[in-house]
PyMOL commands that place a pseudoatom at each C-alpha (Angstrom):
pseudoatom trace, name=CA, resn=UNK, resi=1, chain=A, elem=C, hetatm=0, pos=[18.010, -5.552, -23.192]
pseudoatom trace, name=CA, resn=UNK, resi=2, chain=A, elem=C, hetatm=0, pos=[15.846, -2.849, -21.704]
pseudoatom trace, name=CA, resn=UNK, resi=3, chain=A, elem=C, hetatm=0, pos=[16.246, -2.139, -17.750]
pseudoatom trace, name=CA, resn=UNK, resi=4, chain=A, elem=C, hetatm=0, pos=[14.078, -3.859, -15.203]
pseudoatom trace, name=CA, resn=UNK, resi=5, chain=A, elem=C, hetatm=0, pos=[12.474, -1.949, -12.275]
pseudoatom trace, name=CA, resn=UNK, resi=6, chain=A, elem=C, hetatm=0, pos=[14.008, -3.376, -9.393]
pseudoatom trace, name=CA, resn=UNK, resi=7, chain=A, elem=C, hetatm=0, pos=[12.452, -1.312, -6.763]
pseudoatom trace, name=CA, resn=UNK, resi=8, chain=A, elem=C, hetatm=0, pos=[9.798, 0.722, -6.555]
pseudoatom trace, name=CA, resn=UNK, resi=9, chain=A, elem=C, hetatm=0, pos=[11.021, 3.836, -3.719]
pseudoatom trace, name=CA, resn=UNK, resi=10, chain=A, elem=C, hetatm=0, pos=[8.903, 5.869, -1.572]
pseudoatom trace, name=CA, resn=UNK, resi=11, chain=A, elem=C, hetatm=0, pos=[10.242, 9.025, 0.512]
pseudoatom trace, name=CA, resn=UNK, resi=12, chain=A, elem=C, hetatm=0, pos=[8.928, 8.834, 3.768]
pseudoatom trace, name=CA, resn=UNK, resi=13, chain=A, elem=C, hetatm=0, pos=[9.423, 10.423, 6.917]
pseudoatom trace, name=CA, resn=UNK, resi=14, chain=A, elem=C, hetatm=0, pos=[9.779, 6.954, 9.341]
pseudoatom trace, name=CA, resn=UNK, resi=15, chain=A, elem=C, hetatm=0, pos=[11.191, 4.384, 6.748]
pseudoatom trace, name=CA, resn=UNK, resi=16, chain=A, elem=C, hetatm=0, pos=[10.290, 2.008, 9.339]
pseudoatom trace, name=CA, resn=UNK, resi=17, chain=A, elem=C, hetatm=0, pos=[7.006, 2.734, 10.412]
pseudoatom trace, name=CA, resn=UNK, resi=18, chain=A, elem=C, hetatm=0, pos=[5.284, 3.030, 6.717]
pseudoatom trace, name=CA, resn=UNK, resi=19, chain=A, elem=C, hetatm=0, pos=[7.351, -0.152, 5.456]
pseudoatom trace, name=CA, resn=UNK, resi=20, chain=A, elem=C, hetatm=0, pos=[6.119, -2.664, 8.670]
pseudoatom trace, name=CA, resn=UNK, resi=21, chain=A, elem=C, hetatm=0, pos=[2.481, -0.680, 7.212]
pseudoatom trace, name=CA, resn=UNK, resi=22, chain=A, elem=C, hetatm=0, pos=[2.874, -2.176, 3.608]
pseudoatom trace, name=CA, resn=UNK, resi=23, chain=A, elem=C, hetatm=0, pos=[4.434, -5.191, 4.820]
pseudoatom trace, name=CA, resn=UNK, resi=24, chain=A, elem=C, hetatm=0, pos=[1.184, -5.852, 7.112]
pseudoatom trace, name=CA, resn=UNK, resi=25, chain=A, elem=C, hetatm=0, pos=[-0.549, -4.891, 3.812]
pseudoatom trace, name=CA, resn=UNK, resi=26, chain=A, elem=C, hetatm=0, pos=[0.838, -7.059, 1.161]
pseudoatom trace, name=CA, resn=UNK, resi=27, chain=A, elem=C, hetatm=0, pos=[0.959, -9.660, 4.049]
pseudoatom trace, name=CA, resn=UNK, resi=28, chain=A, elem=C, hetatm=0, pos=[4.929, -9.983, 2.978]
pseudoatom trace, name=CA, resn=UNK, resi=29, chain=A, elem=C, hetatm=0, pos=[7.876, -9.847, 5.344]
pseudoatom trace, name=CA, resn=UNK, resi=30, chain=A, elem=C, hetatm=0, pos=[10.039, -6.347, 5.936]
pseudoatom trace, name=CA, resn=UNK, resi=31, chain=A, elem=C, hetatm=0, pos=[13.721, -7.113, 5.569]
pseudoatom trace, name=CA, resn=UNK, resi=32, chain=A, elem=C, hetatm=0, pos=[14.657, -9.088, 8.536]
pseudoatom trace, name=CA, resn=UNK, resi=33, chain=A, elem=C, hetatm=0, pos=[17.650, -6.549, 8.561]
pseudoatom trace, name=CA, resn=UNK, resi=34, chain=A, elem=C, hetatm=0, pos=[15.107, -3.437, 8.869]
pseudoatom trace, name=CA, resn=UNK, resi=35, chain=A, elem=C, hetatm=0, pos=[14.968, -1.820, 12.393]
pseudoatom trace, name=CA, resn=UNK, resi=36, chain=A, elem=C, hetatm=0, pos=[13.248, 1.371, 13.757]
pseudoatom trace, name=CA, resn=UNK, resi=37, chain=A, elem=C, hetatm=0, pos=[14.920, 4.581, 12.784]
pseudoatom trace, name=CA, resn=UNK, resi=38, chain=A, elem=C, hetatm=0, pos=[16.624, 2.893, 10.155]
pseudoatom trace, name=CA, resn=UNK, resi=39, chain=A, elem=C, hetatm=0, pos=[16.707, 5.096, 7.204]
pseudoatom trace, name=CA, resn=UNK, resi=40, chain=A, elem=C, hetatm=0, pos=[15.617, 2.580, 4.701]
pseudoatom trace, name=CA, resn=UNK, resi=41, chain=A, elem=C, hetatm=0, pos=[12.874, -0.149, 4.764]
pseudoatom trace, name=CA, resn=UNK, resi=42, chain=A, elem=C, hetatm=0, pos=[13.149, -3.208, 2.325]
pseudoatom trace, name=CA, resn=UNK, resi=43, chain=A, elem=C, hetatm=0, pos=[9.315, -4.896, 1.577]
pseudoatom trace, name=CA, resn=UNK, resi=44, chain=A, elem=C, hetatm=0, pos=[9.689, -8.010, -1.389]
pseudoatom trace, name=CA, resn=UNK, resi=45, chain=A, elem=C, hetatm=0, pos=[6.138, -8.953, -2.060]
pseudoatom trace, name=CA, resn=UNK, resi=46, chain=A, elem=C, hetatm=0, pos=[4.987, -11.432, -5.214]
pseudoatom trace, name=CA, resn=UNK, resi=47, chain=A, elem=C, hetatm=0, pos=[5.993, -9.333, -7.883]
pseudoatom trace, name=CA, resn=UNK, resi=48, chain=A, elem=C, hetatm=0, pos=[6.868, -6.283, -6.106]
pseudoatom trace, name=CA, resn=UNK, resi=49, chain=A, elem=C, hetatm=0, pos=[9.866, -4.473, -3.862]
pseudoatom trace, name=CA, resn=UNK, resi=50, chain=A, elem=C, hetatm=0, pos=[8.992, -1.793, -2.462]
pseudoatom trace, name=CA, resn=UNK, resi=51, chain=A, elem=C, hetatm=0, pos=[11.740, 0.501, -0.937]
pseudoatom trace, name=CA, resn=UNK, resi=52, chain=A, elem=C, hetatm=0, pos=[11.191, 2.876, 1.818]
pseudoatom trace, name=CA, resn=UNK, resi=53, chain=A, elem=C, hetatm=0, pos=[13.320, 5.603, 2.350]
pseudoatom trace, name=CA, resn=UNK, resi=54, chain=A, elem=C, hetatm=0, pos=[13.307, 8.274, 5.106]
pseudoatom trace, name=CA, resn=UNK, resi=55, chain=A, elem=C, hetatm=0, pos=[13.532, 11.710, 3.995]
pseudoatom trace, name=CA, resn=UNK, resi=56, chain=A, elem=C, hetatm=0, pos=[12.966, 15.550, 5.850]
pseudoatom trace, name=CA, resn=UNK, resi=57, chain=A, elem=C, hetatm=0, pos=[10.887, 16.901, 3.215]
pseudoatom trace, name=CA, resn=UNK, resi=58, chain=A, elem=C, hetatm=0, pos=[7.096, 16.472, 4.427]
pseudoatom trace, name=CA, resn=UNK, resi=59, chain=A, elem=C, hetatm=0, pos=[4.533, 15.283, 1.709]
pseudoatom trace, name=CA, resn=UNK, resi=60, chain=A, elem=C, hetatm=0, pos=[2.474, 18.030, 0.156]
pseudoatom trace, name=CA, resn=UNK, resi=61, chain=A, elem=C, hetatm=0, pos=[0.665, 17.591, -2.726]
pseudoatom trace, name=CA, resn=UNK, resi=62, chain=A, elem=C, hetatm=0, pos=[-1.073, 14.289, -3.972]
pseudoatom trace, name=CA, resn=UNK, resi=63, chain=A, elem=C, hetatm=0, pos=[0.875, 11.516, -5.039]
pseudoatom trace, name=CA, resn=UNK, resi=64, chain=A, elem=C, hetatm=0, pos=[0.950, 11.401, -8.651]
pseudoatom trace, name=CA, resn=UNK, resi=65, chain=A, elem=C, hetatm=0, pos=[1.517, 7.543, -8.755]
pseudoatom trace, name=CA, resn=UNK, resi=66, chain=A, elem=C, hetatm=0, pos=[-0.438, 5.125, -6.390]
pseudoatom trace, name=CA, resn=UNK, resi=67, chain=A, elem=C, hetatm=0, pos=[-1.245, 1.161, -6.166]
pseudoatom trace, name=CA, resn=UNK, resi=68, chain=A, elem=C, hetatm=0, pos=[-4.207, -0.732, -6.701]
pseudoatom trace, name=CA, resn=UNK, resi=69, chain=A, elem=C, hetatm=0, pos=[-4.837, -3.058, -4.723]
pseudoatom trace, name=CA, resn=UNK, resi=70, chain=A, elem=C, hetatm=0, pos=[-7.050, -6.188, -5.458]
pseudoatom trace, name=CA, resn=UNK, resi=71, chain=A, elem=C, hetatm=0, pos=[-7.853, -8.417, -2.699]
pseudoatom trace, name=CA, resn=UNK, resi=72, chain=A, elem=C, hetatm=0, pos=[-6.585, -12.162, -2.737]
pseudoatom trace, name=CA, resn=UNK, resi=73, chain=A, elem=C, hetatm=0, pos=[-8.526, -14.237, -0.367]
pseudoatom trace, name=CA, resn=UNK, resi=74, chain=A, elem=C, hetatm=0, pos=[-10.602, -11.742, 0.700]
pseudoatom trace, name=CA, resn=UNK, resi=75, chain=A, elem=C, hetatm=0, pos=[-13.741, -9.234, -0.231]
pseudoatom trace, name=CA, resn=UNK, resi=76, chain=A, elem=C, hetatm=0, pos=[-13.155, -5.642, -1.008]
pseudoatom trace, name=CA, resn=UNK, resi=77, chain=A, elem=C, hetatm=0, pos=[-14.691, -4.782, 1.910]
pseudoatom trace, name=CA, resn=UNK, resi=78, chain=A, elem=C, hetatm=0, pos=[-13.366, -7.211, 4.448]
pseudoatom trace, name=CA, resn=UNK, resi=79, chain=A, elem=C, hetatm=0, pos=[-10.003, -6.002, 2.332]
pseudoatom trace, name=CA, resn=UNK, resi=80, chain=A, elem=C, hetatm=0, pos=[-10.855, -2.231, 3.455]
pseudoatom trace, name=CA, resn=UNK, resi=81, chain=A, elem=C, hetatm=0, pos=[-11.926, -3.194, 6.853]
pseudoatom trace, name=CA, resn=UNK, resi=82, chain=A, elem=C, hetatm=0, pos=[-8.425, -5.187, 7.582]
pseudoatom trace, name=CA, resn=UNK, resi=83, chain=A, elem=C, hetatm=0, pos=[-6.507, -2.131, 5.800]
pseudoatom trace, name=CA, resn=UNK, resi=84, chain=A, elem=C, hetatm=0, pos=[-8.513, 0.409, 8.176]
pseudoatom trace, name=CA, resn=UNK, resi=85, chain=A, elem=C, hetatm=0, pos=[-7.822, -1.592, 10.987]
pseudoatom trace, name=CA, resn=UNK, resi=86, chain=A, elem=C, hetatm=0, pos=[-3.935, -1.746, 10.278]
pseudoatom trace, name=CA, resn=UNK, resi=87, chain=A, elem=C, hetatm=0, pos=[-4.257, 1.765, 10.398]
pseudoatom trace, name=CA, resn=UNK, resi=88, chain=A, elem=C, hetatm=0, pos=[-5.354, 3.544, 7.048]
pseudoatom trace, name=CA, resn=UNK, resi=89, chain=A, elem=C, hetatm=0, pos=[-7.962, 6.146, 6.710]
pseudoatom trace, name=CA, resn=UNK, resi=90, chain=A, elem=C, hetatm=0, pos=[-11.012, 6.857, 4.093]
pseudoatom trace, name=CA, resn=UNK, resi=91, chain=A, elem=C, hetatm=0, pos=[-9.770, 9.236, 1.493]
pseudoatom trace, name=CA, resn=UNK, resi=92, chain=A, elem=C, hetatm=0, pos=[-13.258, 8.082, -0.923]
pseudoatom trace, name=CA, resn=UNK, resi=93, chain=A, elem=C, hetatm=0, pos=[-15.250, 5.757, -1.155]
pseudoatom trace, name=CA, resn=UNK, resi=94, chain=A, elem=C, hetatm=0, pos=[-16.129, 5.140, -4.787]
pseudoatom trace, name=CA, resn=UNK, resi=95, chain=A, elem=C, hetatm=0, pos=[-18.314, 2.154, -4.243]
pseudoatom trace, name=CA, resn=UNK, resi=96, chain=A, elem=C, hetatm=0, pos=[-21.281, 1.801, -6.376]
pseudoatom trace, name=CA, resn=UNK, resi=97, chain=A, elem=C, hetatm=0, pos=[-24.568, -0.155, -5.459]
pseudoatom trace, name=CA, resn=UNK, resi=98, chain=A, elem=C, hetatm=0, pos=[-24.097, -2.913, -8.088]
pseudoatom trace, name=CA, resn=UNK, resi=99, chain=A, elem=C, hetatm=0, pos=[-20.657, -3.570, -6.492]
pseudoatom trace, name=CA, resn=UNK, resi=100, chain=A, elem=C, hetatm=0, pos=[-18.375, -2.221, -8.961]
pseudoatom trace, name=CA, resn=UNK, resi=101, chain=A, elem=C, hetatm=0, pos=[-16.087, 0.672, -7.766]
pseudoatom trace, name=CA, resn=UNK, resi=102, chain=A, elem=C, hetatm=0, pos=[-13.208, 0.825, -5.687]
pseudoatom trace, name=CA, resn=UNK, resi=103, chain=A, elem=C, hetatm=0, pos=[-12.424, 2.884, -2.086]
pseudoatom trace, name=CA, resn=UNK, resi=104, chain=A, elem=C, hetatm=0, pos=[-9.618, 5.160, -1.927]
pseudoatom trace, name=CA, resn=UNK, resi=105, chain=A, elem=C, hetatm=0, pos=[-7.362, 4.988, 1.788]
pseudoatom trace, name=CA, resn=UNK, resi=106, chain=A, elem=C, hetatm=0, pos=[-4.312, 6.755, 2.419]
pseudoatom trace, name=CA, resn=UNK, resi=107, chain=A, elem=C, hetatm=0, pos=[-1.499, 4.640, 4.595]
pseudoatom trace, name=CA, resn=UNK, resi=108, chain=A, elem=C, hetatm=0, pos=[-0.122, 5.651, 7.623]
pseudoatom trace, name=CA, resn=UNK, resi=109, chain=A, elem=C, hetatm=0, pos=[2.053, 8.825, 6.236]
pseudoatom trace, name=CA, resn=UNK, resi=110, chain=A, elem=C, hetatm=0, pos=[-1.165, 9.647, 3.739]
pseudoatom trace, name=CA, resn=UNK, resi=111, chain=A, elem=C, hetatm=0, pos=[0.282, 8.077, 0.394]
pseudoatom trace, name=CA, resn=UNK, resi=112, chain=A, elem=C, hetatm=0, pos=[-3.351, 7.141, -1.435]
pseudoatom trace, name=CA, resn=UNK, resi=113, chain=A, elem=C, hetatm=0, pos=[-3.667, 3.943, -2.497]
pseudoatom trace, name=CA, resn=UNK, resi=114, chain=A, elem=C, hetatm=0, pos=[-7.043, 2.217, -3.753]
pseudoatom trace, name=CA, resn=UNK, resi=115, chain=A, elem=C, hetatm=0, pos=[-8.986, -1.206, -2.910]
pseudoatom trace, name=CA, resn=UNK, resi=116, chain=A, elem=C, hetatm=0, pos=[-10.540, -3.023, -5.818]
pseudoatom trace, name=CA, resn=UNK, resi=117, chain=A, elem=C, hetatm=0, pos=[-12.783, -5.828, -6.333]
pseudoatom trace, name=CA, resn=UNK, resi=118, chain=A, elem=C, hetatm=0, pos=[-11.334, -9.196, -6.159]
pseudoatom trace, name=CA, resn=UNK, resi=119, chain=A, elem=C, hetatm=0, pos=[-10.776, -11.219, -8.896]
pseudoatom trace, name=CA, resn=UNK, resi=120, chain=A, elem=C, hetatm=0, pos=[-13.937, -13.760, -7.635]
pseudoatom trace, name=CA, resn=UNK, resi=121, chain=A, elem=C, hetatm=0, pos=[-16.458, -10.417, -7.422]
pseudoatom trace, name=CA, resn=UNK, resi=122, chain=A, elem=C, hetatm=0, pos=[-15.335, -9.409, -10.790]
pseudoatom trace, name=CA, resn=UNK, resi=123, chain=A, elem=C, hetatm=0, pos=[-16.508, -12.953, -11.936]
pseudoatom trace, name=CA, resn=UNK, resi=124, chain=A, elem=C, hetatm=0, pos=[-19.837, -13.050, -9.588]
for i in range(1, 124): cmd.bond("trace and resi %d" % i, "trace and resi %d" % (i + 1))
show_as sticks, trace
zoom trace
């Protein structure tokens, strides 16, 4: 049998802070275990862990892997609006006038991630 990825990790510099971020995100709990200044942050969405772990090495280049998001219940744009709110900033907004596209946000330690369409605007 081939291996399974159990988690996927993220070096950080406040384990705490940027998992609570992606928990508020994915709308899934952060380890009831997980305090501040804990060096590790547990987040088990549907069909994702994500592990936060805090290192001293500051980010400095682009990540070379990032999520997609698509929006559940929820617009792309009301999706970017909530995301902004929680505390991520505009990297690009790729939005085109027809509505395809997608906006590009960094989270709260500048990790890019990008907001798609829902699954019901894809349909529309």
């Amino acid at each position: 049998m081939a291996s399974l990825v159990r988690h996927i990790t993220m070096d950080c510099a406040d384990a705490y802070r940027l998992g609570s971020f992606w928990a508020e995100a994915l709308d899934a709990p952060l380890n009831e275990d997980d305090r501040p200044g804990d060096p590790e942050a547990l987040v088990a969405a549907a069909g994702i862990t994500l592990l936060f772990i805090t290192v001293p090495d500051k980010k400095t280049v682009k990540n070379r892997v990032h999520f997609d998001l698509q929006p559940k219940d929820r617009t792309r744009d009301a999706e970017v609006e909530r995301l902004l709110a929680l505390g991520a900033t505009l990297v690009a907004d790729r939005r085109n006038p027809d509505g395809t596209g997608w906006v590009t946000l960094a989270d709260v330690e500048g990790n890019e991630f990008c907001v798609e369409r829902s699954a019901a605007e894809r349909v529309a």
